[in-house]
C-alpha positions in Angstrom: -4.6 -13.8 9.7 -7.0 -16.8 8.4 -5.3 -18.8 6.0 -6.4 -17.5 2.5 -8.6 -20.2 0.2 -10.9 -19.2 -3.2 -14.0 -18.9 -1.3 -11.8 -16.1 0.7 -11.2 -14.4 -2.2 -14.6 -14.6 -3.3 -16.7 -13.6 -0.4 -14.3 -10.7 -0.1 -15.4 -9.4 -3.5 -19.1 -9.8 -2.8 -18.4 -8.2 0.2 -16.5 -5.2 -1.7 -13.3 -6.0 0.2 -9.9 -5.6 -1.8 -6.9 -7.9 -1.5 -3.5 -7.9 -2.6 -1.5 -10.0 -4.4 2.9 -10.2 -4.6 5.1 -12.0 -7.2 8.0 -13.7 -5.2 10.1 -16.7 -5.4 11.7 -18.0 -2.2 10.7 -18.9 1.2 11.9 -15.7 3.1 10.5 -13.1 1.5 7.3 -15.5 1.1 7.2 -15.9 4.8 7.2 -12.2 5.3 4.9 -11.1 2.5 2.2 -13.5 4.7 2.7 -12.3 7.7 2.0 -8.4 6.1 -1.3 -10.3 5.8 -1.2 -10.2 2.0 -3.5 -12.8 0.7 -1.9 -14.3 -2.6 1.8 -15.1 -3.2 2.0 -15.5 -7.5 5.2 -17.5 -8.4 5.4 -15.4 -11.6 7.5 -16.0 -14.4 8.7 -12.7 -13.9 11.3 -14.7 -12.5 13.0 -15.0 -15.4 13.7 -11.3 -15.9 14.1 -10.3 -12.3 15.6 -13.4 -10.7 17.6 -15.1 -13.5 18.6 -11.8 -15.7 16.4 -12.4 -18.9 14.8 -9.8 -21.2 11.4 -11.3 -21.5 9.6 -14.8 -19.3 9.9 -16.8 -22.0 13.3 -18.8 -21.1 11.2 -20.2 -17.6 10.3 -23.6 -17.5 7.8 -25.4 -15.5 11.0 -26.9 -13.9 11.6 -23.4 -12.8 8.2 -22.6 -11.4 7.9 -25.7 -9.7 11.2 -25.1 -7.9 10.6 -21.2 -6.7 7.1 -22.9 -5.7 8.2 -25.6 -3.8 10.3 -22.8 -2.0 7.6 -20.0 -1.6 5.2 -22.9 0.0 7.7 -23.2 2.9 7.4 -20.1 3.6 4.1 -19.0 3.3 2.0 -20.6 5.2 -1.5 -18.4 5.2 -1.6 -16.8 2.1 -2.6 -18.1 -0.6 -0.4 -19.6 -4.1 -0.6 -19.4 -7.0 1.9 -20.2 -10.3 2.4 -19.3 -13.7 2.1 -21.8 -16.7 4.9 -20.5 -18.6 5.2 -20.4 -21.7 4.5 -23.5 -24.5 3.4 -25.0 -21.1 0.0 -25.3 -22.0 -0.3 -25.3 -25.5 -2.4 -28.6 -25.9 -5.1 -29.8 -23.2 -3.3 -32.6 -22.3 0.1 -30.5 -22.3 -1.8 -28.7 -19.7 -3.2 -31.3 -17.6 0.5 -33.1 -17.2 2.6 -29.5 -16.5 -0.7 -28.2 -14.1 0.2 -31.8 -11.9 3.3 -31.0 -11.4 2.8 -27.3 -10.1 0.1 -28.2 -7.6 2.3 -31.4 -6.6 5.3 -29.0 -5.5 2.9 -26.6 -3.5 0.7 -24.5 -6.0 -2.9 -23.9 -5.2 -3.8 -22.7 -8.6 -2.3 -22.1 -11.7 -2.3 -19.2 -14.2 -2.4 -19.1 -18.3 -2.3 -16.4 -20.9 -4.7 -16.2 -23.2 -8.5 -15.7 -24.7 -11.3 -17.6 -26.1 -9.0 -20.7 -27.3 -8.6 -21.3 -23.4 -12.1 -22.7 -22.5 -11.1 -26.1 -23.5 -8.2 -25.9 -21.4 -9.9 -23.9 -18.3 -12.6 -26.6 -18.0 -10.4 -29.6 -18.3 -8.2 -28.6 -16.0 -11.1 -27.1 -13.2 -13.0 -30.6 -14.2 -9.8 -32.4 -12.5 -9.6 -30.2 -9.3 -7.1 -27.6 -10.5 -8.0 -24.4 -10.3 -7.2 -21.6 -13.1 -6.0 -18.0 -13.2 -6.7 -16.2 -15.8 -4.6 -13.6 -17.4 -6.0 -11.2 -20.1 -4.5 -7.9 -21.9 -0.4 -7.5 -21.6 0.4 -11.2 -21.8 3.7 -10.8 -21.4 4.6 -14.7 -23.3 3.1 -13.0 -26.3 5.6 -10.0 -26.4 6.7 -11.1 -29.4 3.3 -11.1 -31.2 2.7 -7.4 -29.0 5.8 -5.9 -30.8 6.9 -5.0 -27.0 5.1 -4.4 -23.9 2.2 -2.2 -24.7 -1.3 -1.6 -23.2 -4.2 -3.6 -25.0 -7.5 -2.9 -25.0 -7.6 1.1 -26.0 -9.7 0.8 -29.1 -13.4 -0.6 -29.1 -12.8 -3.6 -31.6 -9.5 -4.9 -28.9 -11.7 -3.8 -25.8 -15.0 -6.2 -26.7 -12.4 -9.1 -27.3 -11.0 -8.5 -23.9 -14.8 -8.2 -22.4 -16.0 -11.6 -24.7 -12.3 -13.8 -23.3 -13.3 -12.4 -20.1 -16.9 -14.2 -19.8 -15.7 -17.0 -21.9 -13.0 -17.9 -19.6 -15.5 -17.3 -16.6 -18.0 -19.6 -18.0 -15.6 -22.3 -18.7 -14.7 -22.1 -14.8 -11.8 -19.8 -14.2 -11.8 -18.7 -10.3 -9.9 -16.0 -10.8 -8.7 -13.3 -13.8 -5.4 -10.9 -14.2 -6.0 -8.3 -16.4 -2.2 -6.3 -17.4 -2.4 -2.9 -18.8 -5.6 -1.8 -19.7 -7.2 1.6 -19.6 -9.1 2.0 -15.9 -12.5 1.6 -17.8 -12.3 -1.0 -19.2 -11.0 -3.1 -16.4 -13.9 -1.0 -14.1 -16.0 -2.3 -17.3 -14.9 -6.0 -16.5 -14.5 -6.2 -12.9 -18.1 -4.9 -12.1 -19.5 -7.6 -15.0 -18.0 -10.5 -14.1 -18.5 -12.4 -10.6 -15.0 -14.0 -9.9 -12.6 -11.6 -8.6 -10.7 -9.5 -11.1 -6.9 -8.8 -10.3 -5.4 -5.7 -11.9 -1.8 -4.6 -12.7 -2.0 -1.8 -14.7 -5.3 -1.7 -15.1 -6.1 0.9 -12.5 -8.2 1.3 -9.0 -11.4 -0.2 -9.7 -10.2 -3.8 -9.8 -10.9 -6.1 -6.9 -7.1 -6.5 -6.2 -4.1 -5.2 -7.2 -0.9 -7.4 -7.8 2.9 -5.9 -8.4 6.4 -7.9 -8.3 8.2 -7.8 -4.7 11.3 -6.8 -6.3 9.6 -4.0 -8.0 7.6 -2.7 -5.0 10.6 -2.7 -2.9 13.3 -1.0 -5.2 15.5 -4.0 -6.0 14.5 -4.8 -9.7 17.6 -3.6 -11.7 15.9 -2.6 -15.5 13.6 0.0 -15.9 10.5 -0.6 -13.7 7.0 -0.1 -15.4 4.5 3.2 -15.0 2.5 0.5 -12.8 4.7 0.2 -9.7 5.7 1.9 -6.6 8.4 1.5 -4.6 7.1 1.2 -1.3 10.9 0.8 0.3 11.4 4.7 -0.4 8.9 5.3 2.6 9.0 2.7 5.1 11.8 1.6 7.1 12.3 -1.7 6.6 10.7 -4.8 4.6 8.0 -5.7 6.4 7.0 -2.1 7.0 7.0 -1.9 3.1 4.9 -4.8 2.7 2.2 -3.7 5.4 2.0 -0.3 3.0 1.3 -2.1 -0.3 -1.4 -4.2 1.6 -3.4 -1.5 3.4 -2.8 1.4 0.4 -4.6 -2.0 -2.0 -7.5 -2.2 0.8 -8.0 1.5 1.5 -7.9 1.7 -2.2 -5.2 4.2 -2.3 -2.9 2.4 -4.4 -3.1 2.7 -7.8 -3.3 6.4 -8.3 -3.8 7.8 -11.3 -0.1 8.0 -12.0 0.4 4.2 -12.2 -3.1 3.5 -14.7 -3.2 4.1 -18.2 -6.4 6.0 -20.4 
């Protein structure tokens, strides 16, 4: 497997190639998840509710993600990483700058931040300095609060245009990369085909240019609830790495999502 960089990532969308994408947090199951060839390991702060027991991400620190990243790096050594700005981590440009350093310093090849239009200061500053930015639109999961819960965006028109107008905005200020969480399939089909850095979609149906999901979800060990977006892929495969191997070629043969994980 070649060892996965952004121009990877973006030659495979121009060449209509989909990739996959894992959340994980330690060097083991890192090491494994890139030798299933999966190209991007997301230290996610889905850590807090699946590693340390939380009911949201907002107790993670960047202290956090800098540790489970420094670990992830040891083990992963083709694919490519990424970590999550959690939350209040970015809330000023300088904020930003300082927290960004110290992710990339422990191992991180990009970072990733929630949110719209009020972004594009951030997103340049940070891509002027050599970091480069993820970013997330629809279910930002740090804004659960404001969300009342964990609910798809983006179903009526007036919501769906903000998403599509964040979503060029955050391009143009130099985002390499965007998430979009729980949208309905056409919009994300909408977005993806419009915009030419690679879209990432969890929840947001087949049409995306990748697909990401948390290990522990995709391989049966999360222990709350897991969302309509996931499959355990541990219920067919014998092992791990078997499971692992499954998610990545159902992503490329674009078998996985089916219409059972997207929303209308």
């Amino acid at each position: 497997m070649r060892t996965i960089t952004i121009q990877t990532l973006q030659t495979m969308k121009s060449q209509h190639e989909k990739f996959s994408v894992l959340a994980a947090y330690d060097a083991s199951l890192a090491q494994l998840i890139s030798e299933a060839e999966i190209e991007v390991i997301l230290i996610g702060d889905s850590l807090g509710m699946v590693v340390q027991g939380h009911d949201s991400t907002l107790p993670v620190t960047v202290d956090h993600i800098a540790y489970h990243t420094a670990a992830v790096k040891q083990g992963a050594k083709r694919s490519m990483i990424i970590a999550d700005m959690p939350f209040m981590s970015y809330a000023t440009t300088t904020q930003a700058m300082d927290n960004a350093a110290i992710l990339m310093q422990a191992g991180a090849q990009m970072v990733k931040l929630e949110g719209g239009e009020w972004l594009t200061e951030t997103v340049d500053a940070l891509t002027q300095r050599g970091v480069p930015v993820c970013a997330h639109l629809g279910l930002t999961p740090q804004s659960v609060n404001k969300f009342g819960g964990y609910k798809v965006q983006g179903r009526d028109s007036e919501h769906a245009d903000t998403i599509r107008k964040d979503a060029l905005l955050l391009q143009q200020a130099g985002a390499d990369l965007l998430v979009l969480e729980c949208v309905p399939t056409a919009l994300a089909k909408d977005i993806t085909a419009t915009l030419d850095i690679p879209v990432i979609g969890i929840g947001a149906g087949p049409y995306t240019d990748a697909q990401v999901l948390v290990a522990y979800d995709m391989l049966g060990i999360t222990p709350h609830r897991t969302p309509k977006f996931t499959k355990n892929y541990l219920l067919e495969n014998t092992d791990i790495p078997a499971a692992l191997r499954a998610f990545a070629l159902e992503v490329k043969a674009g078998l996985f999502p089916a219409e059972e994980h997207s929303y209308k």
